[in-house]
N, C-alpha and C positions, 0 to 999 in steps of 0.2 A: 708566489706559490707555484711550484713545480704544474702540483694536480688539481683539479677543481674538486672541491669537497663534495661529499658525498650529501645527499638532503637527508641521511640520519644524523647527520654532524649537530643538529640543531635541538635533537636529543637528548640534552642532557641531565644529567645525575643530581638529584636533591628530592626534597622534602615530597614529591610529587611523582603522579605517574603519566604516563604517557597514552593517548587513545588514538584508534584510528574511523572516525566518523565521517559517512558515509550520509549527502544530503544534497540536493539538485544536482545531481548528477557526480559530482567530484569527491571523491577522497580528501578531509581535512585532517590535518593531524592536529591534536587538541592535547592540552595540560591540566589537569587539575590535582589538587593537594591529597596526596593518600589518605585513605580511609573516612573519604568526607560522604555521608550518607547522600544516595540519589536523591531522595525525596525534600530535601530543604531546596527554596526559592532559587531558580537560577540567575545567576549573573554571568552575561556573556563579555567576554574583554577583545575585543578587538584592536591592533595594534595599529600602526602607522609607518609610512611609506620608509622603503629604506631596513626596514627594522623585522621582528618579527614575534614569538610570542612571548621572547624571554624581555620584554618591554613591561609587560605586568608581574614581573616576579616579585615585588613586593608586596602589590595586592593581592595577587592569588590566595599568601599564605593568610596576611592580613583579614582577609574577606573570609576564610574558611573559619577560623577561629573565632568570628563574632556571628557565625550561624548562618552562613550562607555556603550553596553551592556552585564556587568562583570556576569557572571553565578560561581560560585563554586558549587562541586559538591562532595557526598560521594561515593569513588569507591564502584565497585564492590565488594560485601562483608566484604561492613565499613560502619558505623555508621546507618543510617536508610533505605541505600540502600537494594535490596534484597542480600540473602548472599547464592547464587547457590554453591552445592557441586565442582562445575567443571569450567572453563571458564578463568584459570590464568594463560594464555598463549597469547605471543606477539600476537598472530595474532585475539584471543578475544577480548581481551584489546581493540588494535586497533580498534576493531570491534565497541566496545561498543561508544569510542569516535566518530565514523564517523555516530552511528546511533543517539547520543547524539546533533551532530550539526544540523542534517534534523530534529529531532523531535522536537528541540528547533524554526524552523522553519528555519530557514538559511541553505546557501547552501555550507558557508564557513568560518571560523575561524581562528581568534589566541589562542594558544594555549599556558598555561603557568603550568609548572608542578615543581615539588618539591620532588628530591628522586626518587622514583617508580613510584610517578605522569610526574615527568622529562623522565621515559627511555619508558611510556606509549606515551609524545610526539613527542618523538624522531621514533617508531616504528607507528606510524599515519604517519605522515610526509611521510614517505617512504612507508608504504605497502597502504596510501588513499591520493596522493600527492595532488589531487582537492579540497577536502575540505579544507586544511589547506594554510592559506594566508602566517603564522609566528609563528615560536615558543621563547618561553622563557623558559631556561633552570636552575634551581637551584638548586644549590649543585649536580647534574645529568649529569653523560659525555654518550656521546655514549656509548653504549653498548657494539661496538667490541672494541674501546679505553678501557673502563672499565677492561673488559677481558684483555686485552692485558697489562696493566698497574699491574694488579692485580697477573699474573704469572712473570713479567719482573721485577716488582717495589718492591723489598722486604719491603719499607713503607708501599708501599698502601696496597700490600698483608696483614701486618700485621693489619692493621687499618680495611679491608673491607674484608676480605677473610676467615680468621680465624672468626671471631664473627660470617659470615652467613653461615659459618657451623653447630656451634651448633643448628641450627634450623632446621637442615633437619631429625629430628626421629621423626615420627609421636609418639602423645600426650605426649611425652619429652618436645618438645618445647613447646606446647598449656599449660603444666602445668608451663613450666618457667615464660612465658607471662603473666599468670594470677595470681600466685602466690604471695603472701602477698597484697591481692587490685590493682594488677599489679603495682608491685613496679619495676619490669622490668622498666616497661616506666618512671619511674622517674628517675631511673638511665641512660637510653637512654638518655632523654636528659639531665642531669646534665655532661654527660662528652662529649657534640659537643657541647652544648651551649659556647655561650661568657659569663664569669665571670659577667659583666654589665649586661647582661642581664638574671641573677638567681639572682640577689638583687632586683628584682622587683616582684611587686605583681601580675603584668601581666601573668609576669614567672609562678609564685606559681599559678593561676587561669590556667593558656593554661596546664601545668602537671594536675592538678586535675580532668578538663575536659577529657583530655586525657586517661589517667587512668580510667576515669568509661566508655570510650566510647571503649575502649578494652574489659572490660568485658561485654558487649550486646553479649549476646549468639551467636557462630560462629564466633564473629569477630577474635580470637586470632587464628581461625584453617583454616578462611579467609586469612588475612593478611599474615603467612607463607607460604600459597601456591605459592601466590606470588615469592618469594623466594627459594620454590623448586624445583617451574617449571626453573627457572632461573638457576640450579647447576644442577639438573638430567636431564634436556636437551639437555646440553653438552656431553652427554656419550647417546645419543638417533638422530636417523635420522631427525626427529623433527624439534630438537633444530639445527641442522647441517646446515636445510635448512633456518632454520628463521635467524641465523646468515651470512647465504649466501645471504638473502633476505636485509640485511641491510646493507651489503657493498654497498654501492647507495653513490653517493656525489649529496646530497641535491643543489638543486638552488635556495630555499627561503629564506629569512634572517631569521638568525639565532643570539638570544641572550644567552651568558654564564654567567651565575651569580654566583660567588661564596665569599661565607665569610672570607677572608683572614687568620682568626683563625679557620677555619675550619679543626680539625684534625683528619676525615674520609675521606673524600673527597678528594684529594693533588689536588693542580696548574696543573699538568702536567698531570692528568686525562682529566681535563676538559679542558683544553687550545688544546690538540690534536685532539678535534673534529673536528677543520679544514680542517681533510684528508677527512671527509667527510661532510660538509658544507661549500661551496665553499663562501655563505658569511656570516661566523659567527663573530660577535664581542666579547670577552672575555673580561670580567670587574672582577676584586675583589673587593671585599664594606669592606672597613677598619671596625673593630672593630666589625663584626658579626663572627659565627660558622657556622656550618650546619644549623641554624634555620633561615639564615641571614632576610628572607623577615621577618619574626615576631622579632630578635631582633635589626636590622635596615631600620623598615617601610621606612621611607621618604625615604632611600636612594635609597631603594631598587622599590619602586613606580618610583622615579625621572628618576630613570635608563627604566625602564620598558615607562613609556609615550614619553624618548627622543627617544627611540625606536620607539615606534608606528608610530611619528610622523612624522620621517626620510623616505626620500625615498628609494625604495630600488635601489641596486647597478645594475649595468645593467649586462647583462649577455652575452656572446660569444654565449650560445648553445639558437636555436630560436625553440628547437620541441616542441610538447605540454608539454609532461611529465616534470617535475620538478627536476626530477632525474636520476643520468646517472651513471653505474657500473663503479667501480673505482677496481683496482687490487691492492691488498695489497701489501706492502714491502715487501720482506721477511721476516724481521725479527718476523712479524705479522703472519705469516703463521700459520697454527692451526689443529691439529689432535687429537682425544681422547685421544690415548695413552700418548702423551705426557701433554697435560693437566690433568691427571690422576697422572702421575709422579710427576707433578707439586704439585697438592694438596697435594701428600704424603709426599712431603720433606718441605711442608708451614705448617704442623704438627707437623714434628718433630724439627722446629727453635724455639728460643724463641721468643715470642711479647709480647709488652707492652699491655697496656691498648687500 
């Protein structure tokens, strides 16, 4: 590409209009389904790394038509959101979705994320337990499960641990991400996708999208921050206390979505959020990847509205709060130095792809 696209590029034409919402501080620009009334329940969609809000374009329309009001939204320095130097830390994030539901005019939400939009729900939930009614979780485990899986699991380590390293040297990664038309992202996902679903034209349309919507200026030095704050936080007081801030066992329901061929993600990431969501349901959707909600729409909708519609579980604990500190197992237990050790020796093992 000659010119870097414009961040209205990500605007486009269908079933849906476009907003521009204004909420801790930044400018988001947000989608939802024309003529869908304010006042039905909101669900907020949240997307994942790499991608942006045309990630829920199935459910949007899907969620609108069974009586809900579906918002997707471009994070924090993606697609034509604004893109602040600073603000990619759990407790921003957080931030932004809790000023994102009062400025949408509600006082309260379901929340459904995907990837980085997943550990942004997960980290609402617990650090603004009011706003948030329910979340939906894909491809995205807890964040101290993540952790914990990640130094314990020599899979998943290799799968999720190794690759978000190389993204932590400032403008190293910003030129990998961008380089050849961000062919990064075409390789992102050609190897999480399901096979079925890279023989579609769908497929070849959500990459090429994707791809020009990484190079809109800032998004590729956006979107790793994400990511950095996520690994140098660890080794920082910070980070120490927002992973102390999320040991909480959630009391709201809780959905786990993952794509059975998902080979980033593993089973035992995401099934482990249990220890802190006291009612989560874990599903896998046969025949999806990491991408499962866009390469098995219906299934992954079907799952998502039996949810909505379910009551939820009753609960022992009657205080206000939502959430109640839960003490890790040992084997969980967590200190720099030894996560420091850890990285060093997931270095030097081999890992596949």
């Amino acid at each position: 590409m000659s010119e870097a696209p414009d961040p209205s590029s990500v605007r486009l034409p269908g079933d849906w209009v476009h907003l521009d919402v204004r909420a801790n501080g930044v400018r988001f620009h947000a989608v939802e389904p024309a003529g869908t009334p304010a006042d039905r329940p909101l669900v907020l969609l949240l997307h994942g790394f790499g991608e942006f809000w045309w990630s829920w374009r199935h459910q949007l329309t899907a969620l609108a038509d069974a009586g809900y009001r579906a918002v997707a939204v471009d994070l924090r320095g993606y697609g034509d959101t604004d893109k602040p130097p600073r603000g990619y830390d759990g407790w921003t994030l957080a931030g932004d979705t809790n000023g994102l539901i009062r400025a949408l005019g509600h006082t309260s939400a379901t929340l459904i994320g995907h990837s980085d939009g997943g550990l942004v729900c997960w980290a609402t939930a617990t650090l603004h337990p009011r706003v948030v009614d329910r979340i939906v979780v894909v491809a995205s485990p807890h964040p101290r499960a993540l952790r914990h899986r990640a130094l314990r699991d020599r899979a998943q380590r290799s799968q999720f641990l190794v690759p978000f390293l190389r993204n932590q040297l400032p403008r190293l990664g910003e030129r990998q991400v961008t380089r050849d038309d961000a062919a990064f992202i075409a390789d992102y996902f050609a190897h999480r996708a399901s096979a079925s679903w890279r023989g579609t034209e769908d497929y070849a349309r959500t990459v090429a999208l994707n791809r020009s919507a990484m190079l809109i200026p800032n998004v590729a030095h956006c979107s790793l921050e994400y990511r950095r704050w996520a690994y140098r936080s660890q080794f920082r007081p910070d980070g120490w206390r927002f992973m102390e801030l999320m040991d909480q066992r959630l009391h709201l329901p809780v959905l786990a979505l993952r794509g059975r061929d998902d080979p980033y993600i593993l089973s035992d990431a995401m099934a482990d959020g249990h220890r802190w969501a006291a009612h989560q349901t874990y599903r896998q959707i046969e025949g999806g990847g990491h991408f499962v909600h866009q390469e098995r729409p219906e299934a992954v909708t079907e799952a998502i509205l039996e949810f909505l519609r379910s009551e939820p579980e009753a609960t022992t604990d009657v205080a206000v709060r939502k959430t109640r500190r839960i003490r890790p197992e040992r084997s969980s237990w967590y200190s720099p130095a030894r996560f420091a050790a850890r990285i060093r020796r997931s270095r030097r093992a081999p890992v596949g792809r």
